[in-house]
DOMIKE-193406 format. One record per residue: z, y, x of N, C-alpha, C, O in turn; residue in one letter. Coordinates in steps of 0.2 Angstrom, whole numbers, plus 2048, in hexadecimal, padded with zeros to 3 digits. Layout:
// DOMIKE-193406
ZYXZYXZYXZYXa/...
// end
This chain:
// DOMIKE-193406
8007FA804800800800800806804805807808x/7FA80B8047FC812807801816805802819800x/80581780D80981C80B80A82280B80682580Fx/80D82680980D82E80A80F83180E81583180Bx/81083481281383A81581784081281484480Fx/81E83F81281F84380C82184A81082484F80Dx/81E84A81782084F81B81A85381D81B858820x/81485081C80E85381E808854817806850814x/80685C81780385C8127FC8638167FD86781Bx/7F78638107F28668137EE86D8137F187080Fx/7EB86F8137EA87780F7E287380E7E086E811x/7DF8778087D88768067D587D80A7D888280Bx/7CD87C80A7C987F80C7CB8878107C988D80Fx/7CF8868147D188D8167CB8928187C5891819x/7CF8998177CA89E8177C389F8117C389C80Cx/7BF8A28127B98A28117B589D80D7B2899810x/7B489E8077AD8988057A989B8037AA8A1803x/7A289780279C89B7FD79B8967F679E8917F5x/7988977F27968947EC78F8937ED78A8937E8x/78E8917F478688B7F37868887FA78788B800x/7868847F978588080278388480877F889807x/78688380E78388881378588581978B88381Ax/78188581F781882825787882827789881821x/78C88382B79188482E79688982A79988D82Ex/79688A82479C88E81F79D88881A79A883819x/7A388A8167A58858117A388680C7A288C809x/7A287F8087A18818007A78817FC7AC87D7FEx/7A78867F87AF8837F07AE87E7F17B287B7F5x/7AA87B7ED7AC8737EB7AF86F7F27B486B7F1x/7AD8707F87B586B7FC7B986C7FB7BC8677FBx/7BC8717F77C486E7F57C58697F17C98657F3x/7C28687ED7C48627E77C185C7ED7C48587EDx/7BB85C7F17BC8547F47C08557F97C28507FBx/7C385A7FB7C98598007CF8577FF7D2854802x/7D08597F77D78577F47D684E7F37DC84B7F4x/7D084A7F07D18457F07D18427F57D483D7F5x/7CF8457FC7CF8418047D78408037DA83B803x/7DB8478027E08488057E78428027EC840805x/7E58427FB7E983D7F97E68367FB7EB8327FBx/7E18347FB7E082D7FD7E282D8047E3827807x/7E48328097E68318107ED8308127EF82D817x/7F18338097F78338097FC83980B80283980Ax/7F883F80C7FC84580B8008468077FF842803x/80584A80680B84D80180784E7FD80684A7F9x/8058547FE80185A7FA7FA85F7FF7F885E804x/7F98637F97F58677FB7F586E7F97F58707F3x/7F38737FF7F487B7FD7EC87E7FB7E787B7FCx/7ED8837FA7E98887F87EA88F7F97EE8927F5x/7E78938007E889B8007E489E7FB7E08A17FFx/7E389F7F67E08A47F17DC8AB7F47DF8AF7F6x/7D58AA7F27D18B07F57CD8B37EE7CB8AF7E9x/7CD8BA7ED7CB8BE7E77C38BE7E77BF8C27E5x/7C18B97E87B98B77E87B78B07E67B58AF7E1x/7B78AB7EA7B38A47E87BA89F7E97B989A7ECx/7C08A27E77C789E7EA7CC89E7E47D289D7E5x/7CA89F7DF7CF8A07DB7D489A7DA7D18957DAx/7DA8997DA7E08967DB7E18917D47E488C7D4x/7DF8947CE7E18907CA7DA88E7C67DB88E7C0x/7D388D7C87CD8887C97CE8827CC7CF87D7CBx/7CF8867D37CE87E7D97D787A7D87D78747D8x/7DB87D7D67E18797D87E18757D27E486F7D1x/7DE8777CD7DE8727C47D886C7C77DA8667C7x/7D286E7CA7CD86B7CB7D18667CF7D08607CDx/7D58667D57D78627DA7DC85D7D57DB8577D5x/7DF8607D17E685E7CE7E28587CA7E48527CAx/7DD85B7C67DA8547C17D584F7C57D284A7C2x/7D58507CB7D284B7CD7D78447D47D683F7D7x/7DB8477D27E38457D67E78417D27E78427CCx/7EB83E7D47F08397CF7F683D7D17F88407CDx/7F983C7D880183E7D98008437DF8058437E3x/7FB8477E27FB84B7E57FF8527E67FC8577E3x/8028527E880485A7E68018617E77FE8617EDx/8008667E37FA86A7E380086F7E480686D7E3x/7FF8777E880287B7EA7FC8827ED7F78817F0x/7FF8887EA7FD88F7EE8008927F38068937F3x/7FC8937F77FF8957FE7FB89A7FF7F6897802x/7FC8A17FF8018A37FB7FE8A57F37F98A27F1x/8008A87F07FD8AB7E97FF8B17E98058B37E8x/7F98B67EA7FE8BE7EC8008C07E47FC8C07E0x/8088C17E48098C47DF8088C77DA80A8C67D4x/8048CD7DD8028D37DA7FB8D27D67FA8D67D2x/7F68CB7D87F28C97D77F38C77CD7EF8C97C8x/7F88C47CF7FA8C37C58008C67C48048C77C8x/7FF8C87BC8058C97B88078C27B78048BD7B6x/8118C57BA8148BF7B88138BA7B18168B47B1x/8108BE7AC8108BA7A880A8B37A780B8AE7A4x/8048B67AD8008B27AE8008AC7B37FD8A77B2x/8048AE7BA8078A87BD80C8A37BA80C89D7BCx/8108A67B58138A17B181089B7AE8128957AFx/80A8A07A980589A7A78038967AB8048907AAx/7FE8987B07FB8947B680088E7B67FF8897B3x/80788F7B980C88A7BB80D8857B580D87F7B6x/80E88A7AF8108837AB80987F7A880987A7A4x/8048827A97FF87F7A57FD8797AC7FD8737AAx/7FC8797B27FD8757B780086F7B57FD86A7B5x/8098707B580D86B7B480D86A7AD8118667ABx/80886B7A880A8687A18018647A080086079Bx/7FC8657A67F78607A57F785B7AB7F48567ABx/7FB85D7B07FA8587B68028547B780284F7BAx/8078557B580D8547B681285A7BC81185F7BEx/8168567BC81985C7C181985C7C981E85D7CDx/81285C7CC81185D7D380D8657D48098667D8x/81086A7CF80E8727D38108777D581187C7D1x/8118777DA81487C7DE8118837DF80C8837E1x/81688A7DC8148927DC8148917E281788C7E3x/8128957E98138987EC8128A07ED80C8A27EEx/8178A27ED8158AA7EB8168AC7F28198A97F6x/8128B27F38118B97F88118BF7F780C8C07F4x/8148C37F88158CB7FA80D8CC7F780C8CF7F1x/8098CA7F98028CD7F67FF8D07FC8038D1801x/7F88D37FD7F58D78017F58DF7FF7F88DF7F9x/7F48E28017F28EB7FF7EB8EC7FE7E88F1800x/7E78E77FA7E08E77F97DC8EB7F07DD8E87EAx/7D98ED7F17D68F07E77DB8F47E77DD8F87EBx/7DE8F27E17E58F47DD7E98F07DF7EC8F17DAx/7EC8EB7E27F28E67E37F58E87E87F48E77EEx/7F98EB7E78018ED7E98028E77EF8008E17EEx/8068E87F480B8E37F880F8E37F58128E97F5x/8128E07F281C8DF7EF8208E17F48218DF7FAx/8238E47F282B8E47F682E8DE7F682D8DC7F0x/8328DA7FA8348D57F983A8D67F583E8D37F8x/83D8D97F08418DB7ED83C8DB7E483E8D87DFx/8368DD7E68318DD7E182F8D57DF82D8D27DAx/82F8D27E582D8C97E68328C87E18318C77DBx/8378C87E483E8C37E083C8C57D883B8C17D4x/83D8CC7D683C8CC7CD8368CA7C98348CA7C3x/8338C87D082A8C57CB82D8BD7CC82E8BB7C7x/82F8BB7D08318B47D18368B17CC8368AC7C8x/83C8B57CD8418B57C683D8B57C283C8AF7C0x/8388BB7BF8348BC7B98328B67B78328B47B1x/82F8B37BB8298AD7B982E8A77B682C8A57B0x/8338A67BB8398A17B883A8A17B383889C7AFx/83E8A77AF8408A77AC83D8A67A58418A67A0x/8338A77A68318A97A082E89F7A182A89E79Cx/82F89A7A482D8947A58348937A183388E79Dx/83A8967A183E89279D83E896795843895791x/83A89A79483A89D78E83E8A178D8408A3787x/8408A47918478AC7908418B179083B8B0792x/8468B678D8438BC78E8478BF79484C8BE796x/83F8C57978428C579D83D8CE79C8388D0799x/8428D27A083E8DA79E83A8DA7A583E8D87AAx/8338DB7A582F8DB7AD82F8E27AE82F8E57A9x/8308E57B282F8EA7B68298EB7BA8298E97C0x/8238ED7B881B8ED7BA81C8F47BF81E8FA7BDx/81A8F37C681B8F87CA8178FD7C68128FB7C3x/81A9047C581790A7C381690B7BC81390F7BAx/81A9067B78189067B08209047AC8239007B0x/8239057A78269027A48298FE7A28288FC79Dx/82F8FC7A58328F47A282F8F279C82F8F5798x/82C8EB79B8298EA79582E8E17938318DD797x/82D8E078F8328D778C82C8D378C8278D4788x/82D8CD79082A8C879182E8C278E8348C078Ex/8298BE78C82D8B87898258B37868218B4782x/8278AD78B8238A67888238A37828298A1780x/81D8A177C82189D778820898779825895777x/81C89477B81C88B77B81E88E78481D892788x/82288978582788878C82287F78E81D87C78Cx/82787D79482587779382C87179482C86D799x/82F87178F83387078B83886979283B86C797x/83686379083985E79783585D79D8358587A0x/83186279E82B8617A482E8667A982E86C7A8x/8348627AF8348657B583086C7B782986B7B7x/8358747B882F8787B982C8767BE82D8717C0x/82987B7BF82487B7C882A87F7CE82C8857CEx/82B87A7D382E87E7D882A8867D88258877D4x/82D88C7DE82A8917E182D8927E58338937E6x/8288947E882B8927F182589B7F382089D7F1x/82B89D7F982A8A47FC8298A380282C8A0806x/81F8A680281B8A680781B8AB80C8198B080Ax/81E8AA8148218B08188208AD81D81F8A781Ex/8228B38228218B282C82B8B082C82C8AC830x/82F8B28288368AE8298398B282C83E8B182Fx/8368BB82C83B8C08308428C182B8438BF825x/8458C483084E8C582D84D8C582684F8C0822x/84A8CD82384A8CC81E8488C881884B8C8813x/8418C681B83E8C08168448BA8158468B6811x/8468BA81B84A8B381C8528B68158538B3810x/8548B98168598BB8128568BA80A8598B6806x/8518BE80984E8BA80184C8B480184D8B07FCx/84A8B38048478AA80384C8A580284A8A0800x/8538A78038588A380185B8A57FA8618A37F8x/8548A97F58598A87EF8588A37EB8528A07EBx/85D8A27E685B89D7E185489C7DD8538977DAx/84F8A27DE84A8A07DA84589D7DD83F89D7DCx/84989C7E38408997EA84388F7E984988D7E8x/84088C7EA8428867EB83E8837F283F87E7F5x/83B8887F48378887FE83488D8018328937FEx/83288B80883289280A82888F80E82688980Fx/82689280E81E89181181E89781681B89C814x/82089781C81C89A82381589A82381189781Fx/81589E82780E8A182980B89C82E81089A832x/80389A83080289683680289D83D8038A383Cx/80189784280089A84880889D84A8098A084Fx/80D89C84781289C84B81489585281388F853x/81789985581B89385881F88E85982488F855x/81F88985B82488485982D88885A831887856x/82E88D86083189086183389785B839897859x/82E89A85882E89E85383089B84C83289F847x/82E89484B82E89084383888E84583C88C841x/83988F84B84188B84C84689284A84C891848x/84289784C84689D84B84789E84384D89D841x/84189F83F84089F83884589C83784A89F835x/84689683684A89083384F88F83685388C831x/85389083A85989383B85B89A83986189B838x/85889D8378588A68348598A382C85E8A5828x/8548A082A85589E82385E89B82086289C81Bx/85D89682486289082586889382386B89381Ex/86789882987089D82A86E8A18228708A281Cx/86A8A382486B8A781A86D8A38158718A6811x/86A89D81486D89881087489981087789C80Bx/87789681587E89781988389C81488889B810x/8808A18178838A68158848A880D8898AB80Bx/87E8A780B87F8A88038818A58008818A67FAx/88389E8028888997FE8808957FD8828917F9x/87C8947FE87788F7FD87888C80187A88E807x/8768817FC87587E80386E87E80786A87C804x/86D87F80E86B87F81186387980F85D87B80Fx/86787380E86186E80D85D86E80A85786B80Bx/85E87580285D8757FC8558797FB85287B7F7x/85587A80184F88080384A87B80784C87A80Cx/84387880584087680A83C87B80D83A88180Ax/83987A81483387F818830879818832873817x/82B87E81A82587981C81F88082081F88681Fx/81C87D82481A88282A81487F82C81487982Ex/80E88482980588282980688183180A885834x/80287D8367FF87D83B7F887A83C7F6875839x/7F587F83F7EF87F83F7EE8778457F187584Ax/7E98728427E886C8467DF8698467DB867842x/7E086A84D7D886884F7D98638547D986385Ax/7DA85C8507D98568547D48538587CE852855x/7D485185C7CC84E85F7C685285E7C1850861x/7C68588597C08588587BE86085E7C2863861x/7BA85F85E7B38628647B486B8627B586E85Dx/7B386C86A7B587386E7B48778687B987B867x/7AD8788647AB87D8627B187E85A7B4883859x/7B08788567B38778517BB8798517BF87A84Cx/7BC8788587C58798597C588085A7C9883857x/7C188385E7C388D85E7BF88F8577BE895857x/7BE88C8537BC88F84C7C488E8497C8892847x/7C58878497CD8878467D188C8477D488F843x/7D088B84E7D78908507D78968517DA89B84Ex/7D28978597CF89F8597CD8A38537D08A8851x/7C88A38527C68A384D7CA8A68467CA8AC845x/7CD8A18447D28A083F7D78A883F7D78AE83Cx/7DA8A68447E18A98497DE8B48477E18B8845x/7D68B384A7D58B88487D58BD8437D48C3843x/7D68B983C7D78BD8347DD8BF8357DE8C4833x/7E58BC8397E98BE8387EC8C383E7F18C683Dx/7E98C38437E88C78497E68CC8477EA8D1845x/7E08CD8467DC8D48437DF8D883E7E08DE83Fx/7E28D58397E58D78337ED8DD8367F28DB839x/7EB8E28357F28E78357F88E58337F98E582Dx/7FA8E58368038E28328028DA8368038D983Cx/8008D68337FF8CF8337FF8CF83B8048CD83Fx/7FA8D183D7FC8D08468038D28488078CE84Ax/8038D884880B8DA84B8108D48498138D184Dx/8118D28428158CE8408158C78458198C5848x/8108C484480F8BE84A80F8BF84F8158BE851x/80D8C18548108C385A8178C785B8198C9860x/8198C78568208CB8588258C585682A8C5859x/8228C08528258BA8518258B38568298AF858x/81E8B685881E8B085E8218B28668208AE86Bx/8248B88668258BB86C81E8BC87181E8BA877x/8198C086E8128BF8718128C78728148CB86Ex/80F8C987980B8CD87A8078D08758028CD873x/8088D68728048D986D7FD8DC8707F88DD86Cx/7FE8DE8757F78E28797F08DE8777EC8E2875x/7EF8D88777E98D48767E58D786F7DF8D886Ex/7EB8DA86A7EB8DB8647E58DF8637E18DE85Fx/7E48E58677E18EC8677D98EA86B7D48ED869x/7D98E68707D28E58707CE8E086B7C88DF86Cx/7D28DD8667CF8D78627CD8DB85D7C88DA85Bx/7D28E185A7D08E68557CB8EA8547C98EC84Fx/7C98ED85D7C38EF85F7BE8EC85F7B98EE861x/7BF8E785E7B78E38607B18E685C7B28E9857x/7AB8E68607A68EA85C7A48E78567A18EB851x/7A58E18547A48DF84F7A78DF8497A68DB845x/7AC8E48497B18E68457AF8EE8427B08F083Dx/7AC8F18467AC8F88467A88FA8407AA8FF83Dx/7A48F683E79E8F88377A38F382F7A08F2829x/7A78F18307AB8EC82C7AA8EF8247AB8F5823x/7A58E981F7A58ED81A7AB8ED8157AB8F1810x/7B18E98187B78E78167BD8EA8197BC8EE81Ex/7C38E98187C88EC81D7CA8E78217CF8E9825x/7C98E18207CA8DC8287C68D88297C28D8824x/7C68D582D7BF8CF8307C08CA82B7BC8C6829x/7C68C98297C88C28237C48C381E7C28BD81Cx/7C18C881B7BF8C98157B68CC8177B18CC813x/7B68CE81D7AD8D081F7AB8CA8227A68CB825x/7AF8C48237AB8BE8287AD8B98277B38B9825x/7AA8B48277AB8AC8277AD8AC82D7AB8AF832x/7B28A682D7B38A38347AE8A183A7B08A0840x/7A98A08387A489F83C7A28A38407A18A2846x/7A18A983B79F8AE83E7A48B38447A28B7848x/7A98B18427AF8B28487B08B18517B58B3854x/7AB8AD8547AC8A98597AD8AE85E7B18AE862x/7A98B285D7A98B98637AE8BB8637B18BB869x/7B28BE85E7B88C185E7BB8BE8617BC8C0867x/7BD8B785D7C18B385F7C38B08677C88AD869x/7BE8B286A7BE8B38727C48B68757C68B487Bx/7C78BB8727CA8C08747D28BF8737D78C3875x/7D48B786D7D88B586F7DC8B18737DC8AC870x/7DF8B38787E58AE87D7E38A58797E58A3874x/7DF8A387F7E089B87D7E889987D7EA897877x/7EC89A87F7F489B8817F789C87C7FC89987Bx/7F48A18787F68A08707F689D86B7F989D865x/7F189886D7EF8938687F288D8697F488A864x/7F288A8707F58848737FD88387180087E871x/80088B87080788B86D80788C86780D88A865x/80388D86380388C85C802888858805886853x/7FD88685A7F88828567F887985A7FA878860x/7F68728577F686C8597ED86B85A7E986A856x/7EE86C8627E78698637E58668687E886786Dx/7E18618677DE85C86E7DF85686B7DE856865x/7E085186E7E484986C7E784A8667EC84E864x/7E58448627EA84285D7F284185F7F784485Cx/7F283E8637F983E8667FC8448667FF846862x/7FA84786B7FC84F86C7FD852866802855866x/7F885385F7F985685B800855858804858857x/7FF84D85680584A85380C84B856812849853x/80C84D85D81284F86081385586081985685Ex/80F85986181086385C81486185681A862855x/81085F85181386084C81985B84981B85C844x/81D85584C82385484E82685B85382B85E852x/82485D85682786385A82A867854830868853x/82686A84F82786F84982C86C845831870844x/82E86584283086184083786284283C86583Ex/83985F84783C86284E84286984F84886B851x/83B86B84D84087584D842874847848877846x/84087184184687483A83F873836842872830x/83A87383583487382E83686C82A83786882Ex/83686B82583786782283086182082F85B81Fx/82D86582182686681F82086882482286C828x/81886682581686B82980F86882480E863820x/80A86D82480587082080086F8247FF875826x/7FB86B8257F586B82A7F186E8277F086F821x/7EE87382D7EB87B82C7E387982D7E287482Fx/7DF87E82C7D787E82F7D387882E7CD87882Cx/7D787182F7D286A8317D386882A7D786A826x/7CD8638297CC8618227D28598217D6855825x/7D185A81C7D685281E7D484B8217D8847823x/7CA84A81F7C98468227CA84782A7CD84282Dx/7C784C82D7C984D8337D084D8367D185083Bx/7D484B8337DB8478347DD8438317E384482Fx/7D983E8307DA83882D7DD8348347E1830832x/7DD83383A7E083183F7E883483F7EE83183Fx/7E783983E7EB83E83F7F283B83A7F883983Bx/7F083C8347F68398317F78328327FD830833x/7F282E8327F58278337FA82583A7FE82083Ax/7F882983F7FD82A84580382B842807827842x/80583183F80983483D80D830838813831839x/80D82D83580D828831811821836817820837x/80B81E83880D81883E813819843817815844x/81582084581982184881F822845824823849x/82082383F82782183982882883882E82A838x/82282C83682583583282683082B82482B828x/82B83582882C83382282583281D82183681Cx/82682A81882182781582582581082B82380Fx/81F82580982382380581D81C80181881C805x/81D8197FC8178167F981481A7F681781E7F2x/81081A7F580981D7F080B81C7EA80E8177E9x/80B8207E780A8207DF8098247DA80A82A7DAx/8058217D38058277CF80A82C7CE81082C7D0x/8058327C98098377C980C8347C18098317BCx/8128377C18188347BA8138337B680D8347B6x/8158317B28118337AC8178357A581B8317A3x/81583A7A381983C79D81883B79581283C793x/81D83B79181C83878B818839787814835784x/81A84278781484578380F84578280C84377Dx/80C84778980784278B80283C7857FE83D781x/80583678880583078380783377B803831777x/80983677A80C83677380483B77180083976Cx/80283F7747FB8437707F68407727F1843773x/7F583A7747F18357777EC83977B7E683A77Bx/7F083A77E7ED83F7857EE83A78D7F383C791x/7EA8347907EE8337967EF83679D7EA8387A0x/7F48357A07F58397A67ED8397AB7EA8347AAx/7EB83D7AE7E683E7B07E583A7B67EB8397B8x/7E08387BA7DE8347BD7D88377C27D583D7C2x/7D88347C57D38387CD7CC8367CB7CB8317C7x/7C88397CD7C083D7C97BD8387CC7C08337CFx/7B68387CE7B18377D37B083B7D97B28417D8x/7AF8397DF7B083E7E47A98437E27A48427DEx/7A98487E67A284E7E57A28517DF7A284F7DAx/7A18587E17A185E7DB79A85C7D679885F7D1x/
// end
């Protein structure tokens, strides 16, 4: 019987897709055959970073979910500001009332993009509270930055169906680490590209906040994306990682914050920013004016040095020892970043064979209601969109 890893799970189609096939960029549709690799490989689960163009978060995560039995489906992150709380609620219970209860909110601060506001993390916690309490059918007054207290309140709830965890997606500084330990988070999702040395700090920062506020400690899990390019060849790995690494370098804020977390020289920062390929940008970061592909040049301009400390590359072996390293520092959890899951189909079985925690495979619950409106639990599709 294959088993699960209940410590290792995977991101879908990171960055960039298009909606029609194309040489060396991704289509949408990988996510849904990725999510079926991902559980027949044995993963936890599976994430989704949500992008305001061909990524939307509650298409691909429903698509992944009905074509999945016990897979776990999760956003990593869902910028807050993106939905009214009263629409991420829906998303989460409509989720857990067609697939059962494997879907995880992952909420984020948001970007400063259109009109979407960054949250204040003070503003996180009242959309996160919000969302809670409108799954359990309380009235709750939302506070809409710049508008009115208005009464919110769900009528169909979802009655004995486990809510959806929601876990606060963050780099693990002081003060994120302070909210992360409130009662309305049930885990914490880091950012990739830290260090093993960086992800031990978070989690010790975390831990102690638990500590402190009378929470137990265990009751919080983390889990920490690392970027892993296993065996696979020169080019395809400086796209994973280099390449990668540069949406979050490039990005104002985002950089300072990683390197200030990884204890990394910042100076590199300023000529990656300058690069001439930046200068006409019809967007405000290279994340959003370029496919990864197109990144390679830039990407030149980051410290190999910084990637060998972040990220697990080269040897299966090797990789699988990084991410025991993470494990290691305090992640409960670790998140494989950039590679597909068949392209760590070694990868986990190593991981696996060497006794990471495993469980048996099994359907997802199946619940009564369910059966009772002669509705049956949903079942895995055909592979291909």
């Amino acid at each position: 019987m294959t088993r699960v890893a209940d410590d290792l799970s995977i991101y879908l189609v990171c960055g960039r897709v298009t909606a029609k096939p194309e040489p060396g960029l991704t289509h949408v549709g990988r996510a849904l055959d990725d999510a079926v690799a991902a559980e027949r490989l044995g993963f936890r689960r599976v994430w989704l970073s949500e992008r305001f163009d061909l990524k939307d978060a509650g298409a691909l995560l429903a698509g992944a979910a009905a074509r999945t039995t016990r897979l776990g489906i999760g956003t990593g992150a869902l910028a807050s500001s993106s939905r009214h709380p009263l629409l991420a609620a829906s998303f989460g219970a409509t989720m857990h009332a067609l697939y059962g209860p494997r879907f995880v909110l992952g909420l984020g601060r948001g970007v400063p993009l259109f009109d979407m506001a960054e949250l204040k993390i003070a503003e996180l916690l009242e959309y996160a509270r919000t969302v809670r309490s409108l799954w359990r059918g309380e009235c709750v007054k939302w506070h809409s930055p710049g508008r009115s207290p208005v009464e919110l309140k769900t009528i169909d709830v979802l009655g004995d169906i486990p809510e959806p965890e929601i876990w606060y997606c963050t780099y693990g500084l002081p003060k994120a680490a302070k909210a992360a330990v409130d009662p309305v988070f049930d885990g914490v999702m880091l950012y990739p590209f830290l260090t093993v040395e960086a992800v031990g700090a978070a989690v010790a920062r975390i831990r102690r906040a638990c500590e402190e506020s009378g929470r137990d400690p265990s009751s919080l899990h983390i889990c920490h994306p690392t970027v892993v390019a296993a065996e696979l060849d020169d080019l395809t790995t400086r796209a994973y990682a280099h390449a990668r690494a540069v949406t979050y370098l490039q990005w104002p804020g985002h950089g300072e914050a990683l390197t200030r977390a990884n204890g990394w020289d910042q100076s590199p920062l300023r000529p990656l920013r300058e690069h001439r390929q930046f200068h006409a940008m019809d967007q405000p970061t290279a994340d959003q004016s370029f496919h990864r592909a197109q990144l390679m040049e830039p990407a030149s301009f980051i410290p190999d040095d910084w990637m060998e400390e972040s990220c697990a590359l080269g040897t299966v072996e090797h990789c699988v020892s990084r991410l025991r390293e993470y494990r290691e520092a305090g992640a409960d959890e670790i998140a494989v970043y950039a590679s597909t899951p068949d392209e760590n189909a070694r990868l986990i079985q190593a991981w696996l064979d060497e006794g990471a925690t495993g469980r048996p495979r099994t359907a997802a619950p199946e619940w009564p209601h369910l059966h009772d409106s002669g509705v049956m639990p949903t079942t895995a599709g055909p592979v291909g969109p």
